[in-house]
FIFI-431294 format. One record per atom (N, C-alpha, C): residue in one letter; y, z, x. Coordinates in steps of 0.05 Angstrom, whole numbers, plus 5000, padded with zeros to 4 digits. Layout:
! FIFI-431294
AYZX...
//
This chain:
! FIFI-431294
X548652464677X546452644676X547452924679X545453184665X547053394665X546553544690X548153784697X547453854723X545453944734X545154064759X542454054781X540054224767X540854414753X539354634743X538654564710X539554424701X538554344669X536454214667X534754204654X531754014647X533253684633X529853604645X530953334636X530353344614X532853164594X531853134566X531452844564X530452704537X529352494534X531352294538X533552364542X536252164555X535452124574X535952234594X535852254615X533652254626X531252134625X528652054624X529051684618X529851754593X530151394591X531551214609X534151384617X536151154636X533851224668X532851484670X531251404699X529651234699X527851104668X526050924672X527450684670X529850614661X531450324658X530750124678X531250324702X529850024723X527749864720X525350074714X523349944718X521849804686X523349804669X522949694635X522449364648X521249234627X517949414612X516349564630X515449784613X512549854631X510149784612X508049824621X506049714605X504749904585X503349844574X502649984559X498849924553X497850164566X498350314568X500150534593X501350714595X502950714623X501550964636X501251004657X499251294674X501751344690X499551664697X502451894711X499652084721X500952144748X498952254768X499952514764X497752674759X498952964748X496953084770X498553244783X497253474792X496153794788X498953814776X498253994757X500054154768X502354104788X504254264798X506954174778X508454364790X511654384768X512854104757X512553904783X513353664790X511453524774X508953444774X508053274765X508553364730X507853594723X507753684694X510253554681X512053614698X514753564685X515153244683X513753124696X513252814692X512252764666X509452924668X508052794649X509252894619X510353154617X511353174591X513352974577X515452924609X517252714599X516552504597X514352394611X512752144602X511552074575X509652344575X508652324549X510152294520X513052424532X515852394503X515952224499X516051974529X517351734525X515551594506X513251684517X510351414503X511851444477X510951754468X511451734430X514051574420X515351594434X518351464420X518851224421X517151104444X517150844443X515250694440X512350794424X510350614410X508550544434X507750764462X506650714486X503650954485X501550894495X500251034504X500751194532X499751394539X500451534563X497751674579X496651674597X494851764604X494851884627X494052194635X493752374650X492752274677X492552254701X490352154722X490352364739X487952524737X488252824755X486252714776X487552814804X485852764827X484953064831X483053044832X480853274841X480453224877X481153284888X480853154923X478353344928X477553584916X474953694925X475453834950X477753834953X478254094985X477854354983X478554504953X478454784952X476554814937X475055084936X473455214910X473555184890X477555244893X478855234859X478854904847X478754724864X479354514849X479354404832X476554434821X475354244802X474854424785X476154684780X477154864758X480054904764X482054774771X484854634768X485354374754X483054214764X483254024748X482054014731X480654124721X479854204691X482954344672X482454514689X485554734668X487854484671X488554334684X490254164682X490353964659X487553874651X486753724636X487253914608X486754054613X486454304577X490454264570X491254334590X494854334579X496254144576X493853894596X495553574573X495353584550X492053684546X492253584524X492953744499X493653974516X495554224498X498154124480X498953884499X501553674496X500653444477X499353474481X497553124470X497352904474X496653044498X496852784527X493452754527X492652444532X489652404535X491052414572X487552484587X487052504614X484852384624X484952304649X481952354664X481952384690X479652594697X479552674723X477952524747X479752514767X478552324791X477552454815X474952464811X473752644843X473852544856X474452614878X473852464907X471052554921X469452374925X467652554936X467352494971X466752714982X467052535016X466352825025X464652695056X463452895075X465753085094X464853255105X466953485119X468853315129X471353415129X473753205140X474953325156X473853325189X475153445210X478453405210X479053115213X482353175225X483453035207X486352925210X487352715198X487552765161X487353005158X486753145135X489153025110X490053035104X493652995091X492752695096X492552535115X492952275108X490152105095X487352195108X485652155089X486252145062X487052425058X487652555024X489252335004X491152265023X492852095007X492151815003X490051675026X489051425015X487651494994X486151694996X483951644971X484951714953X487051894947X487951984919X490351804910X490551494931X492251204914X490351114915X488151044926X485950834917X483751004894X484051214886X483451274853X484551324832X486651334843X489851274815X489950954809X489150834834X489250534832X486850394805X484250554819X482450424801X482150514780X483850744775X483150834747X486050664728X487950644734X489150444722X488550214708X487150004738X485949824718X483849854703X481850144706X479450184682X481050184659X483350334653X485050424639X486850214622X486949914634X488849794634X491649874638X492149954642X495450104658X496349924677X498049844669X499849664701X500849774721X503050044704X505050234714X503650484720X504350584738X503450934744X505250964759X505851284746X508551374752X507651664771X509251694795X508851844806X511052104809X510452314810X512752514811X513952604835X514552424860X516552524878X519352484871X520552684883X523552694877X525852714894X527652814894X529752784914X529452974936X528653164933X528253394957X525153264969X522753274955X520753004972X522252874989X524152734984X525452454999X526852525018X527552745009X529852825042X527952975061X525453145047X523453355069X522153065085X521852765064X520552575086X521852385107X524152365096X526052255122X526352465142X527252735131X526852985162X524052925175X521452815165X519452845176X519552605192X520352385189X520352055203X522352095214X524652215218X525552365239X526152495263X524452595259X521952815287X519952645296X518952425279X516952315297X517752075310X520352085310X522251815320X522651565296X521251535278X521351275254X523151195270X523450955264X526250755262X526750675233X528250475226X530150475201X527450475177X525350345186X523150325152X522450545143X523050745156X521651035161X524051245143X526251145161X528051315149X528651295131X528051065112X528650875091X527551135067X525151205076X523951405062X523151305037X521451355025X519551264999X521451144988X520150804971X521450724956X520850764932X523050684904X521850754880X520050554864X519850344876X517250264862X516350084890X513650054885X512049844906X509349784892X509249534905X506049404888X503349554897X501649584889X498949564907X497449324897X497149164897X495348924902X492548824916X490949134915X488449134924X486548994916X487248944883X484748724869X487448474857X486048304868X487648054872X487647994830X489747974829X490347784795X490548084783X490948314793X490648574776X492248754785X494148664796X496548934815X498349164787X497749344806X499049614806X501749654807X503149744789X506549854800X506050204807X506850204827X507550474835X509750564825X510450734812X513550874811X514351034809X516651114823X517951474826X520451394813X520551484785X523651564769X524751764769X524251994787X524452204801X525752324820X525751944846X527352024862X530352134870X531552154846X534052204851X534352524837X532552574830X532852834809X531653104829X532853364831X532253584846X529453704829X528353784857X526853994850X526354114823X528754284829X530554564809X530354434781X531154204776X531154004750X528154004735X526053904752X523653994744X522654174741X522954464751X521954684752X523654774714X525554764713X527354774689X526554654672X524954414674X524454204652X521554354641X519754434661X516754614657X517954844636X519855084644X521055274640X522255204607X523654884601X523954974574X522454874551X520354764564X518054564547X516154824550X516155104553X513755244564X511755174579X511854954588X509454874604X508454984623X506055054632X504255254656X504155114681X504355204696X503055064727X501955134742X499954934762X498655084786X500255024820X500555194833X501855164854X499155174877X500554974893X498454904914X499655054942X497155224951X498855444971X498955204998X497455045000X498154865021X500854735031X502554665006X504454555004X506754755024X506455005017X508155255038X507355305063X504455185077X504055225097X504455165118X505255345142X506355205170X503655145193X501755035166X499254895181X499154595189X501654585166X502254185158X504854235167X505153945177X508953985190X510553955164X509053855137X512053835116X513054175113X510854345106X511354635102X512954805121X512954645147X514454775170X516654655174X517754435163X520054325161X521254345138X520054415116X521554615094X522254835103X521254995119X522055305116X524355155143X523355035154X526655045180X529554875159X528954775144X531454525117X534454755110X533855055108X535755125105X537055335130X535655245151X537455325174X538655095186X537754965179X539854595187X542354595174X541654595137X543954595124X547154745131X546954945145X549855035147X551554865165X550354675182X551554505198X551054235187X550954215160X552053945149X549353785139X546253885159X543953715155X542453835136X543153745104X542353815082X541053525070X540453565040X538753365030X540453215022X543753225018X544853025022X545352855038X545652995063X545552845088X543852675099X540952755088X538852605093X537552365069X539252365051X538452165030X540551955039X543052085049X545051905049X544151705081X542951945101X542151685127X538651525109X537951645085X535951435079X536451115062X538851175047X540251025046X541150755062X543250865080X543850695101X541150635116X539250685121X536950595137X536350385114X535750505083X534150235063X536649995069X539849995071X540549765071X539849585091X539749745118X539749585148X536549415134X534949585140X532549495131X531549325111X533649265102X533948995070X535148775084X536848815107X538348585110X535948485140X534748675150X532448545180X530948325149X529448515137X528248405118X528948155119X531048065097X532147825092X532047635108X533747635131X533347445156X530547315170X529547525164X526447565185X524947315164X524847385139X523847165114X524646955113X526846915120X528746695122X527746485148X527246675171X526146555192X523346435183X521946525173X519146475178X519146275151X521446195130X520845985105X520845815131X523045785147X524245605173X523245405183X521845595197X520645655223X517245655226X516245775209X512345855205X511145635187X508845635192X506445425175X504745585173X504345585148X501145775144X499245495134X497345555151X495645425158X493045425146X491545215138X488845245115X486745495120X486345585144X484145785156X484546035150X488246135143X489046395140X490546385165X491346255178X494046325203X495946245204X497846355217X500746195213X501446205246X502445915241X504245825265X506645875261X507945985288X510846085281X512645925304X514845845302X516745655326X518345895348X517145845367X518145945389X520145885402X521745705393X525445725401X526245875377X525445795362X527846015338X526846185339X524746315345X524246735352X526246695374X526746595395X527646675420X530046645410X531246545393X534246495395X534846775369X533346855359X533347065340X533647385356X535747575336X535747805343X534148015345X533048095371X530348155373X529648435350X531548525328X529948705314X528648565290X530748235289X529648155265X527447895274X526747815294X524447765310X521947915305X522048145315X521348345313X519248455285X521448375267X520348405235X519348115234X519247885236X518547715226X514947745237X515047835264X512447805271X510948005263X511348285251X510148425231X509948305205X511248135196X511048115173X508947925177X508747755189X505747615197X503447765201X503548025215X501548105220X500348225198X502548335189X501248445158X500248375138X501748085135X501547835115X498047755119X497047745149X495047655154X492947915159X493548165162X492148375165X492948605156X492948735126X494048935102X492349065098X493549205126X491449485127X493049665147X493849985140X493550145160X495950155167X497750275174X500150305186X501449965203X503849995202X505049795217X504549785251X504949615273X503949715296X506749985312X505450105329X507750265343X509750065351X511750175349X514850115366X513749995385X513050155408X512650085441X509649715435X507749875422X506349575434X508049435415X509649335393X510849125390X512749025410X514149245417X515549195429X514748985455X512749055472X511848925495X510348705487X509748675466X508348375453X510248215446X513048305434X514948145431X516448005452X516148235481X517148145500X515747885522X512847975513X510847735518X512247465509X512447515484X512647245473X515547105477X516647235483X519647145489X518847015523X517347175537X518147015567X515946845568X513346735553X511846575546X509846715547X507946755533X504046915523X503246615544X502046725566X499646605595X496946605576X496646835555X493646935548X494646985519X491746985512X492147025479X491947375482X494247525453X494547765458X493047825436X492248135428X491448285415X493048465389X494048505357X495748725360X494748705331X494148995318X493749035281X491548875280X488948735288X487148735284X487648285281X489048395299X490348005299X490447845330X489947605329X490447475359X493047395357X493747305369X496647245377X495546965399X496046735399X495546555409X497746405425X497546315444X500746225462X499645865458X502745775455X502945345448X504945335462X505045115472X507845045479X510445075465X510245015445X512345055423X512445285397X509845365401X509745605375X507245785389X507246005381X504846195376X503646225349X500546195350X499246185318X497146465319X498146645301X497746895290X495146845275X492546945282X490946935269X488747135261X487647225248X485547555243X483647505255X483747745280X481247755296X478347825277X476547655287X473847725277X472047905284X473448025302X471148265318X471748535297X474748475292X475448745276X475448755245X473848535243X473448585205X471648735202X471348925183X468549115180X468449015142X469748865139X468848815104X466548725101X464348845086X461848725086X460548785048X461448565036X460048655003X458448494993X456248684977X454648604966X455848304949X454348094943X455347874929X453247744920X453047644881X451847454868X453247334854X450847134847X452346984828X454047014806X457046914804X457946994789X460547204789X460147244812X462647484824X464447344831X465947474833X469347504846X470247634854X469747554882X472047854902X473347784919X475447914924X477347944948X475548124970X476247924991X474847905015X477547975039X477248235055X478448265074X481048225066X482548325047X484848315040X486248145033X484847805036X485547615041X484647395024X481947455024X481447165013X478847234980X480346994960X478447094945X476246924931X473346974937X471046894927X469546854912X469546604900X467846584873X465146474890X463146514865X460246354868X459046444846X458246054833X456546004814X454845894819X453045774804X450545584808X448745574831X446945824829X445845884842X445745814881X448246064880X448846034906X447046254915X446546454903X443346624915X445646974914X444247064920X445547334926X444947364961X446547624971X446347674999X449747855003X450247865023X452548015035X454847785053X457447915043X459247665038X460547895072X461047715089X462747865117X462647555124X464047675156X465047475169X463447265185X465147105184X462946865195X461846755221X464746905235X463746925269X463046615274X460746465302X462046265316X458446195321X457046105296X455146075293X455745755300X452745645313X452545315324X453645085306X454944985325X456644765302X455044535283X452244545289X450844495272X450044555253X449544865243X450045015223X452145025209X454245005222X458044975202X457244745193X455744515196X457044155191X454344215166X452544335168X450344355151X451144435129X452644705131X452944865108X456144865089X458144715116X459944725101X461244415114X460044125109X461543975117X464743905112X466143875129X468643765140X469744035144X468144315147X469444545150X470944535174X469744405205X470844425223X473944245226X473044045214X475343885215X478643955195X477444085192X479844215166X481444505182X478544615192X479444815203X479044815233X481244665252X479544585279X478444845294X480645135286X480645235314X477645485313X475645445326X473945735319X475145955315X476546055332X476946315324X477846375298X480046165282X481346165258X478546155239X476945985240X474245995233X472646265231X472746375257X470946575258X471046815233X473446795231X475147015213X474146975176X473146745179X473046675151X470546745138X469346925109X468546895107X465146835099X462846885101X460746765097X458546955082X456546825064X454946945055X451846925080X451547155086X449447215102X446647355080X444247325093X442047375076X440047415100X438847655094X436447745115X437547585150X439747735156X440747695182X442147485188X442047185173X442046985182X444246825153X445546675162X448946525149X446246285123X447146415096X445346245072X448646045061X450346125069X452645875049X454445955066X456345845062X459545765066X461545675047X462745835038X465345805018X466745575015X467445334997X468545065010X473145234994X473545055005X476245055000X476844874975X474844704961X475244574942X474444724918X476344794902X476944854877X475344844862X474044594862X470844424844X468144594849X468844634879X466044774896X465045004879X462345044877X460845214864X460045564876X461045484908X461245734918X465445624941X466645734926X469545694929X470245884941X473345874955X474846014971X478046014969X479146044965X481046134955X483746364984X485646324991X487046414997X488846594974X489046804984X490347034948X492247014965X494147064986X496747124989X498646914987X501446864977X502846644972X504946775006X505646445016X508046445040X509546615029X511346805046X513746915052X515946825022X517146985007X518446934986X521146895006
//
């Protein structure tokens, strides 16, 4: 590839996308309308033509400034200056006191997400790059990360929010500077809008840019910091590995949605890859929201090593103590999934489970099922208990409610006319 300061040309575009071949077609690219994204989409949009691909614009409008939604308009006019088709994604949402930057960013992946599959798009390509990657490992850094953190954005990852319809995320980017994109805008003439937020020492990335080149003369540059992101993605490939390995082993996932895990082989295991195995449960069973802190895993792990007396709490999960294993299961107090449901639908339910109903199962609101009289379970869903002994594993599951009160129960049989379905497959 040519050096730091040259634009990318359609070479060097192609071998960045080699990894991730095929992409689909049609393929999307999150344009902001800054140097970085433009320079995506132009090189995106090259690639479509040359290789018999559609390409489509996805402008997030987040609705924070005045200017917005006349940025994302003018953004939209110079795709298609290129002859790039677009469409714009508003976010709409009430005053947003705190937590500003991370709100922003769920909603502006969960409308790149759904506009994909409106779109049919598999792939959406995102424009972070190598200086991104090193300003985000300096940032997981400072807030202590350990190795997943430092690992720093990977270049591709699933989203899998609508079950049978997943998303590729992808940065072909990450290895390419700044300076490269700004050059690539510069010899394609392309225009851009610059977001004054991005410079501000209101957000810690803006204030850890302006401190990046008083580090550098003592060695802590963006090489330095791709190279400890690096070494963090290997460590973090190989906990990975083991931790998976443990739990093919070692775990039973269980008809209700829980998994039993063997409590001599965690104990005889090295507590960072211990450690991962029981996140990877928790996540596996609750995919949502950050991973738990360092410290409470830490002291839940230590629970479980000197034996759990009580069932624990952690990510929106119980933690159950056996003689021989602990069984990981999704607390029911903390589901708030509650959707409309008729006949005829199909949804993923609580991240987890996915719902059909035909033949006049009625309409009503599909949430959880909680620890209604066992007369009612044997009514509405016989041999449910017996299949599923433990309530609480029960509680978690499931149910169509109507004017206050439980109208059906989902069967686990395939045949069943209002069915249930587990979407996540065991540990690869």
């Amino acid at each position: 590839m040519s050096g730091a300061l040259n634009a990318v040309d359609a070479d060097d575009f192609a071998g960045l996308l080699r990894p991730f071949l095929p992409l689909s077609n049609p393929v999307a690219v999150a344009v902001s309308g800054g140097p970085d994204s433009m320079a995506l989409a132009f090189c995106a949009h090259r690639w479509a033509q040359q290789n018999g691909h559609r390409c489509i614009g996805l402008i997030v409008d987040h609705n924070l400034r005045p200017d917005a939604a006349a940025e994302a308009a003018q953004t939209r006019d110079r795709l298609a200056a290129i002859g790039m088709e677009s469409d714009i994604l508003r976010w709409d949402h009430a005053p947003i006191a705190s937590r500003l930057h991370e709100q922003a960013r769920a909603a502006r992946y969960r409308l790149l997400a759904g506009a994909c599959r409106r779109h049919g798009a598999r792939d959406l390509l995102i424009a972070h790059h190598r200086d991104d990657q090193a300003e985000t490992i300096l940032m997981r850094l400072a807030k202590g990360s350990g190795i997943d953190g430092l690992a720093g954005m990977a270049a591709q990852r699933i989203d899998d929010s609508d079950a049978g319809n997943p998303v590729r995320i992808l940065r072909p980017f990450l290895s390419v500077a700044r300076a490269r994109l700004a050059a690539t805008c510069a010899a394609a003439g392309l225009p851009f809008v610059t977001d004054p937020s991005n410079a501000s020492d209101k957000f810690a990335r803006g204030r850890l840019r302006a401190v990046m080149p008083l580090l550098a003369p003592e060695g802590f540059d963006a090489d330095r910091l791709i190279d400890l992101g690096a070494r963090a993605t290997e460590a973090a490939d190989a906990i990975d590995f083991y931790a998976r390995a443990l739990l093919r082993d070692h775990a039973s996932f269980e008809t209700g949605g829980s998994i039993t895990l063997g409590l001599d082989a965690l104990r005889e295991t090295p507590k960072a890859v211990a450690a991962r195995a029981v996140v990877l449960c928790l996540r596996h069973i609750h995919d949502d929201g950050p991973a738990p802190e360092r410290a409470s895993l830490s002291a839940l792990l230590d629970a479980i090593m000197n034996g759990l007396d009580a069932p624990r709490t952690l990510h929106g999960c119980i933690l159950s103590p056996g003689a021989r294993a602990v069984t990981i299961l999704r607390e029911a107090g903390t589901i708030t999934d509650a959707q409309p449901f008729r006949d005829g639908d199909r949804i993923v339910w609580d991240k987890r489970w996915c719902v059909e109903g035909h033949a006049g199962c009625g309409d009503g609101i599909l949430r959880a099922l909680g620890t209604p009289p066992h007369d009612d379970i044997d009514r509405l869903a016989p041999g449910l208990r017996r299949l599923v002994p433990q309530g609480r594993v029960r509680a978690a599951l499931p149910a169509l409610w109507r004017d206050g009160a439980i109208a059906a129960i989902p069967a686990f049989d395939k045949e069943a006319a209002f069915r249930l379905r587990y979407r996540k497959q065991p540990f690869p």
